[in-house]
Phi, psi and omega in degrees: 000126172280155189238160189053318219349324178270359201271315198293314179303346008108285176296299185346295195302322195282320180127337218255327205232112184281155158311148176261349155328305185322136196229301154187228227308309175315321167279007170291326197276313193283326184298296183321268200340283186314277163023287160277329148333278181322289198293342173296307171321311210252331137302338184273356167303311202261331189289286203324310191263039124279333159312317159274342182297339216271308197260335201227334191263120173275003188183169227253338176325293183278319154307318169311281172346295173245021142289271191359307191262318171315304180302326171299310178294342193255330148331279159341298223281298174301344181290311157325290178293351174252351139309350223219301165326298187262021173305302212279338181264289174343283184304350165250357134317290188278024114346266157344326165248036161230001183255159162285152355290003232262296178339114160315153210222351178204203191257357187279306192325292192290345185281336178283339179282304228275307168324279177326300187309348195258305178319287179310005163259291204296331162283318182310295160346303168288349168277323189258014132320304174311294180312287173317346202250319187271324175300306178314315164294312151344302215261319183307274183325282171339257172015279181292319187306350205261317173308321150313347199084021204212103179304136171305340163264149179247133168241171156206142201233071199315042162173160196274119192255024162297325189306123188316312207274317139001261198304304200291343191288313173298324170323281203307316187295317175306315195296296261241340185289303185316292216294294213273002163297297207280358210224294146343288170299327192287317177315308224274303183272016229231278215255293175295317163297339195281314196279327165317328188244009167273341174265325150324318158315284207321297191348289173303332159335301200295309175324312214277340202285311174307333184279308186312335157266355166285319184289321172313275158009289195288315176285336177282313156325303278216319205247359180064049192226093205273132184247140190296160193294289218294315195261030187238322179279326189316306196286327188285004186248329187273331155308319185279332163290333166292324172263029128296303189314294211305323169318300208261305183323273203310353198273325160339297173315293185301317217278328187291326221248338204288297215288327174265357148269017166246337197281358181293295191294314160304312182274334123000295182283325151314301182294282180335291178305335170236043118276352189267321178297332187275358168273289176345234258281343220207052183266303164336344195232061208305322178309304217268323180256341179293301178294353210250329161347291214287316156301343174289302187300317167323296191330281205273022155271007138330303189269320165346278180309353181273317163282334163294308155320304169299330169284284189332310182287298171284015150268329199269349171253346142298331177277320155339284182312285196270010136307318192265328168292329170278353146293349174262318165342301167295000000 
């Protein structure tokens, strides 16, 4: 059974993530390429409006404005290098859930993966709508700013980037960074709650193999039927290895995944505060304020999906702990 699969497919598109099929070498070689294109693409964006922030912006207006988009984009830019970097430790996390103990072992097991695989697609889904509904404005607004004479972005650039052939060639590449920016974050936000709840799988797994040896336990009991000592520590040894294993899938998760949940969370809340403030100051100005809504709401299902998940793996190992204790009561 493949596990994420559309979360992965996700990256693909984003640039960030090769098939691991893929055999061969030319179409490896044209991905690296597209690859360095994308991530290249999406530092020279974030180098540049940091560049204006530094040399050019004079009022607090214009600060807003592209701080906004710099902190989203330096976001981006780390969710990329550390995908792309740490692909061989990805991939062998989600290894781990395909070897034993982790690996479904019957049909209750596998009916508890096949839930989850379903849940976590179907929130994937309702996510990158929310996402497509905020790039579409964005990609509207780019539009009219370039018809204006006005990069969709404020950049700075050491030569006059006025020039038509110029101007429009930055335009587009900016709308086409944003899309494949937006496609990166959808992956991302995605991809890291989904393996939070691929350990909410295991957990139950884990719940149902113990109760299923208390029930043994008890029908053998029952039938007067004495089960040898070796295959009685054996199952109770598979357990405890099985919530080691699941232990270290998270701690894995954490360890691959940590730089891009603080710079998330960090920059999420910067891009809040100063989108809520330039709505505050720009309510009057309906043009000026309609994409950035819609981008405002993203923010905070960004952060949103991280906490939720995460509230999720700790209801599913309080409910574990007092499944199991009250099945060893009995």
């Amino acid at each position: 059974m493949q596990l994420l699969t559309l979360n992965f497919s996700m990256y693909t598109v984003g640039g960030v993530w090769r098939p691991m099929e893929w055999s061969s070498i030319g179409a490896k070689l044209l991905y690296s390429v597209f690859s360095i294109v994308i991530v290249f693409s999406q530092f020279f964006l974030t180098i540049t409006e940091f560049l204006d922030i530094i040399f050019v912006v004079d009022n607090i207006d214009d600060f807003a404005t592209t701080t906004l988009m710099f902190f989203t984009m330096l976001a981006v830019c780390c969710k990329a290098t550390i995908v792309i970097v740490r692909r061989n430790e990805i991939i062998n996390m989600m290894q781990l859930l395909l070897k034993k103990p982790n690996k479904p072992q019957d049909e209750i097991e596998e009916a508890i993966q096949t839930k989850f695989e379903k849940y976590i697609r179907s929130r994937s889904i309702r996510y990158s709508f929310l996402a497509t509904g905020s790039i579409t404005g964005l990609t509207v607004g780019s539009v009219i700013n370039i018809l204006h004479g006005q990069l969709p972005y404020r950049i700075w650039l050491p030569w006059d980037y006025h020039i038509p052939l110029i101007f429009y060639t930055l335009g587009i590449h900016q709308m086409i960074t944003l899309i494949f920016a937006c496609i990166i974050n959808v992956g991302t936000e995605t991809l890291v709650p989904g393996l939070f709840l691929q350990t909410c799988a295991q957990l139950e797994i884990l719940e149902n193999r113990i109760q299923k040896l208390i029930i043994n336990k008890t029908v053998k009991y029952l039938r007067h039927t004495l089960a040898t000592p070796n295959k009685d520590e054996m199952e109770i040894s598979d357990c405890i290895h099985h919530h080691l294993s699941i232990y270290k899938f998270a701690k894995t998760v954490n360890v691959i995944f940590n730089e891009v949940l603080f710079i998330q969370f960090f920059s999420s809340i910067l891009v809040l505060c100063t989108s809520v403030y330039y709505l505050s100051t720009h309510v009057n100005d309906p043009f000026a304020t309609a994409s950035l809504i819609m981008y405002t709401i993203c923010m905070f299902a960004q952060i949103f999906v991280y906490c939720w998940a995460g509230n999720e793996v700790i209801l599913k190992i309080l409910k574990m702990s007092y499944s199991a204790f009250n099945i060893l009561q009995k």
